[in-house]
Short mmCIF file of the C-alpha atoms (twelve columns), coordinates in Angstrom:
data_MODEL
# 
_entry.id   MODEL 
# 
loop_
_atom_site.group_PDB 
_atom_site.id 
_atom_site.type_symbol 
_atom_site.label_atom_id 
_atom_site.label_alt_id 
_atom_site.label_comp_id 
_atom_site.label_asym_id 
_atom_site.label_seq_id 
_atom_site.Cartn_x 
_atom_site.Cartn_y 
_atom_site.Cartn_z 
_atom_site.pdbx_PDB_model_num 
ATOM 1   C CA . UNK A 1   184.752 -88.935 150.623 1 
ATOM 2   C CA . UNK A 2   188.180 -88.622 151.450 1 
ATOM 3   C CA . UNK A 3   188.491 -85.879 151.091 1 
ATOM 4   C CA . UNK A 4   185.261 -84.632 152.542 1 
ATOM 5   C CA . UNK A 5   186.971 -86.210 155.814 1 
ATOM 6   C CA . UNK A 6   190.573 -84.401 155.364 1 
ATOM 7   C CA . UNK A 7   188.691 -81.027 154.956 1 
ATOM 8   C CA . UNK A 8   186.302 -81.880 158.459 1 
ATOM 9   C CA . UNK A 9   189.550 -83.052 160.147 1 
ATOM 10  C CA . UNK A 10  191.564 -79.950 158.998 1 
ATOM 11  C CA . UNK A 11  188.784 -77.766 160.146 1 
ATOM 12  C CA . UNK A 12  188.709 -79.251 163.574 1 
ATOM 13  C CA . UNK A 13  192.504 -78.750 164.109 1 
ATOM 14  C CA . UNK A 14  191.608 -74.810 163.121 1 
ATOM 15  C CA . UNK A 15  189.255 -74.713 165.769 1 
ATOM 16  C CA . UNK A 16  191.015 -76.880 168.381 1 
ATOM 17  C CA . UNK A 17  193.930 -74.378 167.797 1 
ATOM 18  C CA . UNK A 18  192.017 -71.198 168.076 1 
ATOM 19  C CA . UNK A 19  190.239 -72.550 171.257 1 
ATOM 20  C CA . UNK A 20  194.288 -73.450 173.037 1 
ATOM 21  C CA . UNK A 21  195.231 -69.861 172.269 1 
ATOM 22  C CA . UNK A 22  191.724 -67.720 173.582 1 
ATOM 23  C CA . UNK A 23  192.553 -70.512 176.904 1 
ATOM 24  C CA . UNK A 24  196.431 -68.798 176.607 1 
ATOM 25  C CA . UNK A 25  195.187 -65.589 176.225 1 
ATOM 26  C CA . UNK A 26  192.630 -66.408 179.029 1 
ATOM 27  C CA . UNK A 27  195.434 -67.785 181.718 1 
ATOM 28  C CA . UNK A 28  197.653 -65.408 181.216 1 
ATOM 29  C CA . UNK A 29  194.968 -62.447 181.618 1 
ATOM 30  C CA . UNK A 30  194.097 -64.107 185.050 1 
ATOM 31  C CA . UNK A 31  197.409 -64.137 186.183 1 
ATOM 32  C CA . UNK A 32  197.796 -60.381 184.972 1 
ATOM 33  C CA . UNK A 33  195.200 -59.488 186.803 1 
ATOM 34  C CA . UNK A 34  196.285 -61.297 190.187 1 
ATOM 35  C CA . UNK A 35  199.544 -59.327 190.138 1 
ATOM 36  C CA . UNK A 36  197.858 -56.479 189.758 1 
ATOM 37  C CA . UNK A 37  195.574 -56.916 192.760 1 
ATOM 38  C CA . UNK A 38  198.260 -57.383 194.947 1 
ATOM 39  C CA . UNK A 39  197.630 -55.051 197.575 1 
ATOM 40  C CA . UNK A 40  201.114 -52.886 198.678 1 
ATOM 41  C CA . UNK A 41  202.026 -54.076 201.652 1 
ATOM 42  C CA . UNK A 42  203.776 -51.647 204.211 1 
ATOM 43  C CA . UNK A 43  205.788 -52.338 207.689 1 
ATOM 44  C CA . UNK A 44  205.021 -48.662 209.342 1 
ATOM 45  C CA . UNK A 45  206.443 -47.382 212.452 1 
ATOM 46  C CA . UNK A 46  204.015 -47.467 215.497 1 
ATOM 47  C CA . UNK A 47  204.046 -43.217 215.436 1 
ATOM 48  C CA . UNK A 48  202.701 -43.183 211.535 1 
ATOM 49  C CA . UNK A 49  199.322 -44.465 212.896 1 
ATOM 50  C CA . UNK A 50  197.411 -41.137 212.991 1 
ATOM 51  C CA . UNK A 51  199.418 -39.534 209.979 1 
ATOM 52  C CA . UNK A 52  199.977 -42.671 207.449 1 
ATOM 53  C CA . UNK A 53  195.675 -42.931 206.590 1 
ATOM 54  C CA . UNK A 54  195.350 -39.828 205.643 1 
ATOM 55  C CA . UNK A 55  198.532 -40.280 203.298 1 
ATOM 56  C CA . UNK A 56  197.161 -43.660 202.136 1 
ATOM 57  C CA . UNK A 57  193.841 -42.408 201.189 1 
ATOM 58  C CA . UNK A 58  194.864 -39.005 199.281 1 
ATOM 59  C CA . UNK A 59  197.268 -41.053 197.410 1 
ATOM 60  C CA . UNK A 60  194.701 -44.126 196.781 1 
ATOM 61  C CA . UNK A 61  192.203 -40.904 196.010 1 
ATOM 62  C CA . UNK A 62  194.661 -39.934 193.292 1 
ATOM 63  C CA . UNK A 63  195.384 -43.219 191.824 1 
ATOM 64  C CA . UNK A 64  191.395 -44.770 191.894 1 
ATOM 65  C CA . UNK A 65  192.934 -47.279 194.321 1 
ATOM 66  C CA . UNK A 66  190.460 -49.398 196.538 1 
ATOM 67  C CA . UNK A 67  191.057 -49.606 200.713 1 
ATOM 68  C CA . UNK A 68  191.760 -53.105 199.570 1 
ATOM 69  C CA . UNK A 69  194.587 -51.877 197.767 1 
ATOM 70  C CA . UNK A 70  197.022 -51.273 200.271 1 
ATOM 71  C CA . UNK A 71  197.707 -53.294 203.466 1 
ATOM 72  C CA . UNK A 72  199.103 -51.661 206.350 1 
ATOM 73  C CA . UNK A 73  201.371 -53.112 209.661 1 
ATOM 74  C CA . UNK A 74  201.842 -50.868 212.634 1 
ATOM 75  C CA . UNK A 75  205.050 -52.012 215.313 1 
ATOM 76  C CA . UNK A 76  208.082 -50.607 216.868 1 
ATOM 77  C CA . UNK A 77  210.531 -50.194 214.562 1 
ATOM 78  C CA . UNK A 78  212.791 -52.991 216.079 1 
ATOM 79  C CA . UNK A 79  210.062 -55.779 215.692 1 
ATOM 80  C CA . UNK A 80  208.923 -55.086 212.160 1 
ATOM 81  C CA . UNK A 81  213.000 -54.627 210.961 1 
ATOM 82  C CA . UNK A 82  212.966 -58.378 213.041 1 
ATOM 83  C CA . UNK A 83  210.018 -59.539 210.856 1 
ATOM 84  C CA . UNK A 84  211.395 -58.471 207.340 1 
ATOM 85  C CA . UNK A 85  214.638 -60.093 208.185 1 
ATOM 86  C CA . UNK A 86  212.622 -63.738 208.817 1 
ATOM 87  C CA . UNK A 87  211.214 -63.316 205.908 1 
ATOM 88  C CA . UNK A 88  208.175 -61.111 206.118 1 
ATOM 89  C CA . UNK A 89  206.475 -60.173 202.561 1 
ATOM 90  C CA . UNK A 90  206.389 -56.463 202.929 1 
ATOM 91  C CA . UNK A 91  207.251 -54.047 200.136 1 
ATOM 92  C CA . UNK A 92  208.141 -50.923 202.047 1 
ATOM 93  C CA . UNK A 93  209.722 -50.820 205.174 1 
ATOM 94  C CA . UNK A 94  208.701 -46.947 207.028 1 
ATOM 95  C CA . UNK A 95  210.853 -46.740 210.211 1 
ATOM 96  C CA . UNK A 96  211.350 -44.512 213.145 1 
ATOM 97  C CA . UNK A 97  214.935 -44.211 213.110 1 
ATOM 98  C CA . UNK A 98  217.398 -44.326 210.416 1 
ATOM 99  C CA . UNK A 99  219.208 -47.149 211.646 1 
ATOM 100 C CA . UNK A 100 217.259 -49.963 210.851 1 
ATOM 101 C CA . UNK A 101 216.440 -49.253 207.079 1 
ATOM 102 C CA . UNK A 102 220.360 -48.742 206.387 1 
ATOM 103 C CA . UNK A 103 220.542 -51.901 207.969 1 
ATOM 104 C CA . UNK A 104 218.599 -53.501 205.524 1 
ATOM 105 C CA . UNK A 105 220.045 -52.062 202.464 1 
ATOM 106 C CA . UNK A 106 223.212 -54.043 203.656 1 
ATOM 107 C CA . UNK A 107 221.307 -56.891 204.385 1 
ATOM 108 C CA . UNK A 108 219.752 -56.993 200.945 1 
ATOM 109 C CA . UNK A 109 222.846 -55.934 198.914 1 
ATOM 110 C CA . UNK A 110 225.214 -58.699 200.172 1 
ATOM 111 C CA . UNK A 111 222.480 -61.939 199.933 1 
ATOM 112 C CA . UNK A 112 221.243 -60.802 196.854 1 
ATOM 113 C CA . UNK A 113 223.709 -59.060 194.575 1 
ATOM 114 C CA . UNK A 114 221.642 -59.553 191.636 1 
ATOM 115 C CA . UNK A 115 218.558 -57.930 192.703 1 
ATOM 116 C CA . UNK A 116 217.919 -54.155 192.458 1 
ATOM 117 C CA . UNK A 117 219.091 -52.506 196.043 1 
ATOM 118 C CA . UNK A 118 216.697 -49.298 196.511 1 
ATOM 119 C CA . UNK A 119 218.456 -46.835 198.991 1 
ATOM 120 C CA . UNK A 120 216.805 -45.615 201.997 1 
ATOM 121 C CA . UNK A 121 215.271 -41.883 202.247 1 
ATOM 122 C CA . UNK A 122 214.391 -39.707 204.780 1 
ATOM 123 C CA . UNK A 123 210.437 -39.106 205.163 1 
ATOM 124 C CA . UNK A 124 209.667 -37.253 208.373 1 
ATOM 125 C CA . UNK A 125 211.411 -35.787 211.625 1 
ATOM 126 C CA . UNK A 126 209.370 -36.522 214.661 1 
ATOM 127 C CA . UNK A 127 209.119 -34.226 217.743 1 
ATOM 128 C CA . UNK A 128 209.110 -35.763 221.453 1 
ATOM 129 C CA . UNK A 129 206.715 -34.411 223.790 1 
ATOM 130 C CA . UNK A 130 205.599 -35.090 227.562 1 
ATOM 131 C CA . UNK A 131 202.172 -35.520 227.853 1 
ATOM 132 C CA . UNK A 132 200.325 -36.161 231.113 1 
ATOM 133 C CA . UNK A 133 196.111 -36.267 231.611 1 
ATOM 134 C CA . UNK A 134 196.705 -35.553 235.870 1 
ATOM 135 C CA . UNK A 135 199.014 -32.806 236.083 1 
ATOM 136 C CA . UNK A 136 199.548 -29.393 234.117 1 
ATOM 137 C CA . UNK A 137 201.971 -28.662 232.045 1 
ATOM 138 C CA . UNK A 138 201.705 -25.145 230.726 1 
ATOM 139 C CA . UNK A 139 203.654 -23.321 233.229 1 
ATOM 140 C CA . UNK A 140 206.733 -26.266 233.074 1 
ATOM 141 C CA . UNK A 141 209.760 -25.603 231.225 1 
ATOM 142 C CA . UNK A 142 213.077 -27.550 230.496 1 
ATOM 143 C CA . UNK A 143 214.770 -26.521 233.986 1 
ATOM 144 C CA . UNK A 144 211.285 -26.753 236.113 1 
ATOM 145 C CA . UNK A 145 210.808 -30.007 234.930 1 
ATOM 146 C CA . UNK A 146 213.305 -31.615 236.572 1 
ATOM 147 C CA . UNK A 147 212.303 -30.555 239.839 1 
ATOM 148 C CA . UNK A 148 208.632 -31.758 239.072 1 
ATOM 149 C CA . UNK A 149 209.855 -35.187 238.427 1 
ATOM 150 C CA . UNK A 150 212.133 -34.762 241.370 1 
ATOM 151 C CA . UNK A 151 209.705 -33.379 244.181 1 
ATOM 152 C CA . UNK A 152 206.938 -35.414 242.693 1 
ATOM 153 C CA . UNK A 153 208.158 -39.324 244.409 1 
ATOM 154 C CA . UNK A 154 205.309 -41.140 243.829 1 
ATOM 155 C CA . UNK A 155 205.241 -39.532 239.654 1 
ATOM 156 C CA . UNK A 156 205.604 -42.621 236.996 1 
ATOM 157 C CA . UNK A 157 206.864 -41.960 233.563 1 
ATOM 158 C CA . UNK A 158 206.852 -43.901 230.766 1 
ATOM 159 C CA . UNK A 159 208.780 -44.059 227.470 1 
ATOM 160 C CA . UNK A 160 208.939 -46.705 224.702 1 
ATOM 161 C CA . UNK A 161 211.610 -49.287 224.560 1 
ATOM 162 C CA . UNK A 162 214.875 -47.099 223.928 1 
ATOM 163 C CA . UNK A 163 215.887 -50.406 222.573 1 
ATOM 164 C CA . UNK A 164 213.274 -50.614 219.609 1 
ATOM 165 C CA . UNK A 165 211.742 -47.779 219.399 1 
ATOM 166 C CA . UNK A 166 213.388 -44.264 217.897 1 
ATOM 167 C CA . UNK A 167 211.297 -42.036 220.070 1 
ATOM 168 C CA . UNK A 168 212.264 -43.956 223.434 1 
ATOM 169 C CA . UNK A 169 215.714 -43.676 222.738 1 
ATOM 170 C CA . UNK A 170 215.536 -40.151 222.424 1 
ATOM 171 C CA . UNK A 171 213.539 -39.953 225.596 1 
ATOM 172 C CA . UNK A 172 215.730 -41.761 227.702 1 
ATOM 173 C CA . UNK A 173 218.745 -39.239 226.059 1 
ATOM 174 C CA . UNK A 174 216.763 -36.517 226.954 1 
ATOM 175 C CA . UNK A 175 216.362 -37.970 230.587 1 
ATOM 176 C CA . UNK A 176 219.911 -38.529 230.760 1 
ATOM 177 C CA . UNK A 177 220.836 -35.004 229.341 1 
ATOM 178 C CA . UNK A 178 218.942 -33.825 232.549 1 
ATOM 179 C CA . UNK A 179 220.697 -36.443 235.210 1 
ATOM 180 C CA . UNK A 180 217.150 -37.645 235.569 1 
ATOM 181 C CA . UNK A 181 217.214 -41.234 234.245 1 
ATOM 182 C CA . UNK A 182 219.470 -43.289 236.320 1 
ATOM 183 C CA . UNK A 183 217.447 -41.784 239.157 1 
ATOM 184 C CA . UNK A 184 214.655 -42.032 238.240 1 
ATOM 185 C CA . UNK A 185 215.115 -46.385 236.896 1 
ATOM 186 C CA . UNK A 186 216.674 -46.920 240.074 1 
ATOM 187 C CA . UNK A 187 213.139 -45.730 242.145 1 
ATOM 188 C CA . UNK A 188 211.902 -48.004 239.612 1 
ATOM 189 C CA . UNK A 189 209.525 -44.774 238.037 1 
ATOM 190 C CA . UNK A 190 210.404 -45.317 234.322 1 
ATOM 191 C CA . UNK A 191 208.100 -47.813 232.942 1 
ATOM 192 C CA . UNK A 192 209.135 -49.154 229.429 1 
ATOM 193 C CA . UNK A 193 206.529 -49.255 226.950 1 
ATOM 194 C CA . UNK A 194 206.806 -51.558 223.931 1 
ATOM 195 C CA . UNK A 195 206.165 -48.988 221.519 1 
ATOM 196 C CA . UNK A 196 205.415 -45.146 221.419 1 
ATOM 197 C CA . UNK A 197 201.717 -46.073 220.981 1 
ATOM 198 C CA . UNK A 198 201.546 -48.383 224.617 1 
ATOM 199 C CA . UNK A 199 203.653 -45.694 225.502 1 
ATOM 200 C CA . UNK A 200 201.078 -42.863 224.264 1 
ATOM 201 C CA . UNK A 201 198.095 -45.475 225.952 1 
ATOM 202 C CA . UNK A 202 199.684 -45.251 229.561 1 
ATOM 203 C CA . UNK A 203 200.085 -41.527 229.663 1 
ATOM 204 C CA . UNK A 204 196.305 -40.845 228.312 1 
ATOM 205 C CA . UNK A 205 194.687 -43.803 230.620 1 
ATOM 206 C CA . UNK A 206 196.255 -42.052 233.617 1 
ATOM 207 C CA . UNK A 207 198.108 -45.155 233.809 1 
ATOM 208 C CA . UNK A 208 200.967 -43.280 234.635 1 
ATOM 209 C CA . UNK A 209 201.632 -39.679 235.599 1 
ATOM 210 C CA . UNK A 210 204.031 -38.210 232.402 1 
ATOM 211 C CA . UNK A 211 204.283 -40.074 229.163 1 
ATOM 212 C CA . UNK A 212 206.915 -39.188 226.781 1 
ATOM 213 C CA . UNK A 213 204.992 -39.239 223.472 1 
ATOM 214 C CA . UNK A 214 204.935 -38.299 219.989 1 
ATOM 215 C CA . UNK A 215 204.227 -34.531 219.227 1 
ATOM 216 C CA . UNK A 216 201.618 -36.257 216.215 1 
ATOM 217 C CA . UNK A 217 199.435 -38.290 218.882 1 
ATOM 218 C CA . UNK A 218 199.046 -35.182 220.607 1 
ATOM 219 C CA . UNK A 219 197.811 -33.091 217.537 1 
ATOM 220 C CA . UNK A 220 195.564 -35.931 216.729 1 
ATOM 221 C CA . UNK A 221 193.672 -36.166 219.569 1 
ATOM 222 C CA . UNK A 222 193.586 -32.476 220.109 1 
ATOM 223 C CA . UNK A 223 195.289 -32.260 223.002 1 
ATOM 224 C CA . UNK A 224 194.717 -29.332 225.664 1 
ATOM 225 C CA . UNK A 225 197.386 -26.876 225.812 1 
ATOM 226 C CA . UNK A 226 197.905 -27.498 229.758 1 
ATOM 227 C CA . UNK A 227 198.298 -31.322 229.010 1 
ATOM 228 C CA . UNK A 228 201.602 -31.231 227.238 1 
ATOM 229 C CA . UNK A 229 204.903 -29.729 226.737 1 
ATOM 230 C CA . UNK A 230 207.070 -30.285 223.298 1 
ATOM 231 C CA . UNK A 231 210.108 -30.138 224.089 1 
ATOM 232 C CA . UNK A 232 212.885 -28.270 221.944 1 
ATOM 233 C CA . UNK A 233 214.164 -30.449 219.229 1 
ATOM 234 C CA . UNK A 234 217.913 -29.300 220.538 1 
ATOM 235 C CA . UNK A 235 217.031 -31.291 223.755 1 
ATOM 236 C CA . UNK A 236 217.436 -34.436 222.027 1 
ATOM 237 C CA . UNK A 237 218.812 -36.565 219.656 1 
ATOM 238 C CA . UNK A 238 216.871 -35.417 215.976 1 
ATOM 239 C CA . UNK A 239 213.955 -38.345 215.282 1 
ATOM 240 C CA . UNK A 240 215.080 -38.699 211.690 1 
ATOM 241 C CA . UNK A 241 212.763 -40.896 209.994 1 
ATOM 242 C CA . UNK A 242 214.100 -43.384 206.871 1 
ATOM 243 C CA . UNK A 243 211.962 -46.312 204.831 1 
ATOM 244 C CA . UNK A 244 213.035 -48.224 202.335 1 
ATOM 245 C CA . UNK A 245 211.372 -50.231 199.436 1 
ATOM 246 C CA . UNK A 246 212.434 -53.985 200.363 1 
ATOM 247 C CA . UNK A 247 210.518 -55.600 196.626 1 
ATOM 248 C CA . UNK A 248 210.530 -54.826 192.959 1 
ATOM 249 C CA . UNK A 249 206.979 -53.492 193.460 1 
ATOM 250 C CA . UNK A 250 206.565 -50.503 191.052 1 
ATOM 251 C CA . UNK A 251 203.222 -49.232 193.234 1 
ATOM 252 C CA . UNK A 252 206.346 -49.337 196.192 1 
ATOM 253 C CA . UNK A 253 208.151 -46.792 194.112 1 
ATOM 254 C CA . UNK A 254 205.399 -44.872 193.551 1 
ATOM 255 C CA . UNK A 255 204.181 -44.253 196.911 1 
ATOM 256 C CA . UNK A 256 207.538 -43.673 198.398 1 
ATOM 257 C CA . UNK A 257 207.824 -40.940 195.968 1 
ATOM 258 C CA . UNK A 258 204.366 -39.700 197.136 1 
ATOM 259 C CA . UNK A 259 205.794 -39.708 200.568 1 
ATOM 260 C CA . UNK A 260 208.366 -37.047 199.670 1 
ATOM 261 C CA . UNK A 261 205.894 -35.186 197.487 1 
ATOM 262 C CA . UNK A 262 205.003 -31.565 198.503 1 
ATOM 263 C CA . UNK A 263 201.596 -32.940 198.861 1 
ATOM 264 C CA . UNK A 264 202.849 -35.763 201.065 1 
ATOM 265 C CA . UNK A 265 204.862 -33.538 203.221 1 
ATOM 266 C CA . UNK A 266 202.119 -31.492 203.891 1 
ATOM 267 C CA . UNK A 267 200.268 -33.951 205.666 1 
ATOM 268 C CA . UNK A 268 203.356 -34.736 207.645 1 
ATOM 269 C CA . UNK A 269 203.799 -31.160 208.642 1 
ATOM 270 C CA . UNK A 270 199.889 -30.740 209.561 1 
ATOM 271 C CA . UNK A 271 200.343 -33.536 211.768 1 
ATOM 272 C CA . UNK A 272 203.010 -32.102 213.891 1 
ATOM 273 C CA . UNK A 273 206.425 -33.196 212.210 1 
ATOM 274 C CA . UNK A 274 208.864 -31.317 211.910 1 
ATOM 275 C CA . UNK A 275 210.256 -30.602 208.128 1 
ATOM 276 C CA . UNK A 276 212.647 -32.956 206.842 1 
ATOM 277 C CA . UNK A 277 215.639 -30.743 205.397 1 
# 
């Protein structure tokens, strides 16, 4: 009998073992799978809005990756830099300028020593254009504009915040390069967008008379050819593009390699960037 009972107790252990290790095996699958359903989340500049989806989706095409997959936040460049430094969870950081993802490879690199420091790259050049829905363009140029802005007192333009946004700051330089802009702030006719997509907004809501804009908003809407002018890329400071990858997301990696891709540049270039040298 007693050992009828040793055997029935020895058995039991067997099984209450086997059952704590399939429960392991069970947890730790679960919490596999959660990582791997995080989606990727991305800080993008304001201007990426009509290229970045059809980036997203050929790469997510490629890679049987869900919508759900990858999370997407459109700002000015200056806010979403401001968010990452308070402690926003994003994995890549897509700027406008160059300025602020250099600024957070510092950032990173002296609190965190330890951690891998990925270094930023250079994804697109943008292209400034004016853009206006109430007054053609076709037959401006460079030198005629500044008369049309001049003769024209009542004309608003608008630009993006040279202070957070890439694109505005070029504006305003370009303004400048012209003697148009102290002018033209003191008569109170620059209005300051937040970011190039307000800015975009004001000019194609006739909210406003000219809107300095991205060359890319234009293409994606089609513009008409009388509606805009792109002005030459020696006119103004070059819209250099960086991002960064600001986690130790591998999908991060991956995409920001996309980015760079032949295939990725392609869209950029369809979209009216210019190529990144």
């Amino acid at each position: 009998m007693g050992k009828l009972a040793l055997s029935a107790s020895t058995g039991l252990l067997v099984l209450l073992s086997a059952c704590t290790q399939e429960s392991s095996i069970n947890i730790g699958s679960a919490a596999n799978a959660s990582e791997t359903t995080q989606p990727l989340r991305i800080a993008a500049a304001a201007n990426l809005s009509d290229v970045l989806p059809s980036i997203i989706d050929a790469y997510q095409a490629d890679n049987n990756l869900t919508e759900s997959d990858i999370e997407v936040t459109y700002s000015s460049s200056g806010k979403l830099y401001a968010q990452i430094i308070s402690g926003a969870p994003y994995d890549i950081f897509l700027s406008a300028n160059q300025e602020f993802p250099a600024k957070l490879a510092k950032e990173k690199e002296g609190s965190h020593p330890n951690e891998i420091t990925y270094p930023p790259f250079t994804y697109a050049q943008g292209q400034l254009a004016l853009y206006s829905v109430t007054k053609s363009l076709n037959e401006l140029n460079i030198e005629s504009l500044a008369d049309a802005f001049t003769n024209d007192a009542n004309a608003k333009i608008t630009i993006a915040n040279p202070e957070l946004a890439p694109y505005g700051a070029s504006a305003r330089t370009f303004l400048e390069s012209q003697s148009l802009y102290e002018s033209l702030s003191k008569q109170k006719r620059v209005i300051q967008a937040e970011n190039i997509s307000q800015a975009f907004q004001y000019a194609h809501t006739a909210s406003v008379d000219y809107g300095f804009v991205a060359q890319s908003q234009l293409i994606a809407i089609k513009a008409k050819p009388e509606q805009f002018m792109t002005l030459n890329p020696d006119s103004y400071p070059a819209i250099l593009q960086d991002g960064i990858v600001i986690s130790d997301s591998d999908m991060a990696v991956d995409f920001t390699d996309y980015l760079r891709s032949t295939a990725g540049q392609q869209h950029f270039l369809q979209a009216g960037y210019l190529p990144v040298q």
